[in-house]
C-alpha positions in Angstrom: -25.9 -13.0 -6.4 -28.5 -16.2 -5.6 -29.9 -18.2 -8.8 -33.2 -18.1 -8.6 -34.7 -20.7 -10.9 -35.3 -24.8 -11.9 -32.1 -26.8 -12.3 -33.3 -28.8 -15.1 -30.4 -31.6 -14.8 -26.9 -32.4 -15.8 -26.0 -32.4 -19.3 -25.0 -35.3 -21.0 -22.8 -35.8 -24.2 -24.3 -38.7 -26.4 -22.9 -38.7 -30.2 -21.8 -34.9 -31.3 -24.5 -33.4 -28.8 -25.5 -32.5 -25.4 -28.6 -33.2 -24.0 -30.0 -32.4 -20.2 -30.8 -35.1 -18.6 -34.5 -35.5 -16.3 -34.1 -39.1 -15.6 -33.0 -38.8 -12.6 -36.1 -37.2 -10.9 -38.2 -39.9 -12.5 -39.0 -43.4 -12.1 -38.3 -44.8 -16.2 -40.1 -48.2 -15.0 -43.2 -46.5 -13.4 -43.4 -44.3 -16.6 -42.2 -46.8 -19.5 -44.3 -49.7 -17.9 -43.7 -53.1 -19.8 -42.3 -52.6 -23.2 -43.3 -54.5 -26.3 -41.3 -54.5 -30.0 -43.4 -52.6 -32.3 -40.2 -51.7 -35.2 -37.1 -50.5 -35.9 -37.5 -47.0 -37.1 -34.3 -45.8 -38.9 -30.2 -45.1 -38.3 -29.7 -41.2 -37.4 -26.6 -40.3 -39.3 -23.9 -37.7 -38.2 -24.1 -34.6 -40.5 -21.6 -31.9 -41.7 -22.2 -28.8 -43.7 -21.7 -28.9 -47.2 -19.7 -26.0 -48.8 -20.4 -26.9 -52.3 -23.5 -25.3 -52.1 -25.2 -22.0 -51.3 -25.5 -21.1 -47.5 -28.9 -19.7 -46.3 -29.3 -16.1 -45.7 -27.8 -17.2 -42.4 -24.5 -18.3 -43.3 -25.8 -21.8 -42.3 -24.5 -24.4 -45.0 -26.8 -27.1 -45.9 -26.0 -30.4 -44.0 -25.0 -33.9 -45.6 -24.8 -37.5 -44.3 -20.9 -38.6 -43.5 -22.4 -42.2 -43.3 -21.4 -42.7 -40.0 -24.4 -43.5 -37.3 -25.0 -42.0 -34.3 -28.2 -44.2 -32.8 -30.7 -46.3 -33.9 -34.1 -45.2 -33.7 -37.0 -47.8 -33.1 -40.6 -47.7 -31.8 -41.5 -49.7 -28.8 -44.9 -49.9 -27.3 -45.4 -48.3 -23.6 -48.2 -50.0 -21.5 -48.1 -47.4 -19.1 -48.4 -44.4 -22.1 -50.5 -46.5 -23.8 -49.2 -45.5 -27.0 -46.0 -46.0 -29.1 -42.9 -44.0 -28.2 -39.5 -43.5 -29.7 -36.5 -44.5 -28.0 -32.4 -44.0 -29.6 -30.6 -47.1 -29.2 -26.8 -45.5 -28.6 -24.7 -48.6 -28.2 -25.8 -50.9 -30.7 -25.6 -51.5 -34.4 -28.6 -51.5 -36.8 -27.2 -55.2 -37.3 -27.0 -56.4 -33.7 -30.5 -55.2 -32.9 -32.0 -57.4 -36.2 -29.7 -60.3 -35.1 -32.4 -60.1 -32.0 -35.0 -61.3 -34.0 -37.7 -59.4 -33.1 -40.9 -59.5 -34.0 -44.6 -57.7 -33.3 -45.3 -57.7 -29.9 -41.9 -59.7 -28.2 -41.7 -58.2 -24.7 -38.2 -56.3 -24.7 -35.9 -55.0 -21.7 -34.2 -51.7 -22.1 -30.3 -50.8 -20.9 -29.2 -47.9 -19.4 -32.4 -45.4 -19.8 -31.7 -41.9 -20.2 -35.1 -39.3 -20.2 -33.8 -36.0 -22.1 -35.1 -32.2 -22.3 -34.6 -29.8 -24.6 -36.2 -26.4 -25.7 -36.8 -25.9 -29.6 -38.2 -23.2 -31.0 -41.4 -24.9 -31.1 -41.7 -25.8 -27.8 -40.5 -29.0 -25.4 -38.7 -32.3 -26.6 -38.5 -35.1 -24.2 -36.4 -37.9 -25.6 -35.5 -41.4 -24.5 -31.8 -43.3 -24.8 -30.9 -46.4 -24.1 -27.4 -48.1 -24.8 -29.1 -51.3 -25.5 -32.3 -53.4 -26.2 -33.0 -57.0 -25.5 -35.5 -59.4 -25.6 -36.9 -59.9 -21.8 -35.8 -62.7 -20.1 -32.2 -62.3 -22.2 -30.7 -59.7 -20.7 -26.8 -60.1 -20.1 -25.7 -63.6 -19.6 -23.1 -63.8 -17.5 -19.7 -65.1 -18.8 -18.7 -68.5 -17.8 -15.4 -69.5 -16.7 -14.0 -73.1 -18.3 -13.4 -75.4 -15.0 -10.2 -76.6 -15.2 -10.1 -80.9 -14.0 -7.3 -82.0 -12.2 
């Protein structure tokens, strides 16, 4: 029998989840534009049901913090959205991303951009990924090998 329907992307594993992935159908720069630091939101923690307490009349045990982070959440301004939007760092600490130094307004560079779907109960989620954030002009620097004199 023939599917008949939208393939809505690959999924992708990032942290304990799997998310479908619409990136690839897009063009991130034509829809993120230039990027500016607006703030760094909060750490998303992995969670785990706790069976010290009462589960719902679902059988669904409440969840609790291990500690242990997933992504960092921060919010970046979009020129081409014109508004602020959310994006979950993946590959960097809470620490690394303050050693940036960023402040109001500093133009910033995304890594690796990943555009996500789901389907809630209350409709469609769209949510960005990146592994990492830098300060434009700083991306990468290249790693430079000692010359040897002879």
């Amino acid at each position: 029998m023939a599917k008949i329907g939208l393939n809505f992307g690959d999924k992708l594993q990032i942290a304990d989840k799997e998310y479908r992935v619409v990136s690839e159908g897009l063009n991130v720069q034509a829809l993120l534009g230039n990027l500016s630091w607006r703030r760094f939101e909060e750490p998303i923690f992995f969670t785990e049901p706790d069976e010290t307490k009462q589960p719902d009349r679902y059988g669904n045990y409440p969840e609790i913090p291990t500690g242990e982070v997933k992504w960092n959440d921060i919010a970046v301004f979009s020129s081409a959205q014109g508004q602020t939007v959310f994006v979950s760092i993946a590959d960097m600490s809470q620490h690394e991303i303050e050693e940036l130094g960023l402040k109001l307004g500093d133009e910033i560079e995304l890594t690796d951009v990943v555009v996500t779907y789901s389907y809630l109960n209350r409709g469609d989620v769209y949510k960005l990924f990146a592994s990492k954030v830098v300060k434009k002009g700083q991306g990468q620097k290249p790693k430079q090998e000692g010359k040897k004199e002879g």
